[in-house]
C-alpha positions in Angstrom: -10.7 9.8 3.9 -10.8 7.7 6.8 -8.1 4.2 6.3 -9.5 0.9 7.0 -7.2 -0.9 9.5 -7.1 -3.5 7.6 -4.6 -1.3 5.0 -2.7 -0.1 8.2 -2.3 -3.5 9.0 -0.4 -4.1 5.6 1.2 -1.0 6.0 2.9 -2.0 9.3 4.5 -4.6 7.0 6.6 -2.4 5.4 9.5 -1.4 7.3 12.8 0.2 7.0 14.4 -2.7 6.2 12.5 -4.0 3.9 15.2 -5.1 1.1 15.4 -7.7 3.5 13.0 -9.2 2.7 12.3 -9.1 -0.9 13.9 -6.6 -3.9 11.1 -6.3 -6.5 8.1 -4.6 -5.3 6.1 -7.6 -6.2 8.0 -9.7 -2.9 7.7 -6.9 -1.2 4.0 -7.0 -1.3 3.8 -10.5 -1.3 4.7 -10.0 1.8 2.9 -7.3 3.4 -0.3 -9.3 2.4 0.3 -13.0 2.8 -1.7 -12.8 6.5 -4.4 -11.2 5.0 -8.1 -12.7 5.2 -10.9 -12.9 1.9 -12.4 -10.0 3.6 -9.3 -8.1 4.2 -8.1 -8.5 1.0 -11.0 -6.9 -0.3 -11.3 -3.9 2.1 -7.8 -3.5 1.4 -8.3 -3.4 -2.5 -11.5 -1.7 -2.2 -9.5 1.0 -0.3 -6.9 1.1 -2.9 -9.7 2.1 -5.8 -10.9 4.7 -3.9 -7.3 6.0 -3.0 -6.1 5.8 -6.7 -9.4 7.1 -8.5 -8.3 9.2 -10.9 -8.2 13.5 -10.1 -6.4 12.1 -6.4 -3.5 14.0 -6.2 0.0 13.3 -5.7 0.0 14.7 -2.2 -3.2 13.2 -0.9 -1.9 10.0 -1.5 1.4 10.8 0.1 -0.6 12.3 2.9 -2.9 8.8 3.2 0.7 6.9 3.1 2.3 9.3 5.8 -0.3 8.0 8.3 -0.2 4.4 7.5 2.6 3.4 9.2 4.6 2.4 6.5 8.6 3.3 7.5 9.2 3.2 3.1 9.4 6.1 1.5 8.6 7.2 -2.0 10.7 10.2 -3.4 9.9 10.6 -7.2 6.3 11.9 -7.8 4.4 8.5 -9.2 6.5 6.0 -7.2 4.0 5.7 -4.1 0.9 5.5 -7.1 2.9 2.6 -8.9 3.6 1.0 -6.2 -0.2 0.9 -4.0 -1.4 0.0 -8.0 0.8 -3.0 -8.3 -0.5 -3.7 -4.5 -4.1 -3.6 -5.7 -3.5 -6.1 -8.4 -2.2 -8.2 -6.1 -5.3 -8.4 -3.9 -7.6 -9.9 -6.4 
């Protein structure tokens, strides 16, 4: 699946130290985002369907986030799905 570099763009957003910045994953995001365009937004969240379609696996979408750029990591199995969900919601 080839990511839109629009999502990387977000992605560069979250860095190591991110508890910085915000401590729910809703600031978090909030920040990642606020640059974000109409267009982006929806490229983004149309990514982020795709991504978490249901029969994805765990370690696609750890594969997907692994080369996003992202410096956060995700340990417990459903962590890195909760969290690009609540992302998603966010884009409406």
């Amino acid at each position: 699946m080839q990511i839109p570099q629009e999502f990387m763009m977000v992605c560069r957003n979250f860095i190591q130290d991110l508890d910085v910045i915000g401590t729910t994953p809703e600031e978090v995001i909030r920040f990642a985002i606020q640059g974000l365009s109409t267009e982006e937004r929806r490229v983004v969240r149309r990514f982020l369907d795709e991504s978490l379609q249901e029969g994805r696996g765990e370690a696609e979408l750890q594969g997907l986030w692994s080369k996003s750029g992202a410096q956060v990591y995700f340990r417990k199995v459903g962590q890195l799905r909760q969290f690009l969900t609540i992302m998603r919601g966010m884009l409406k």
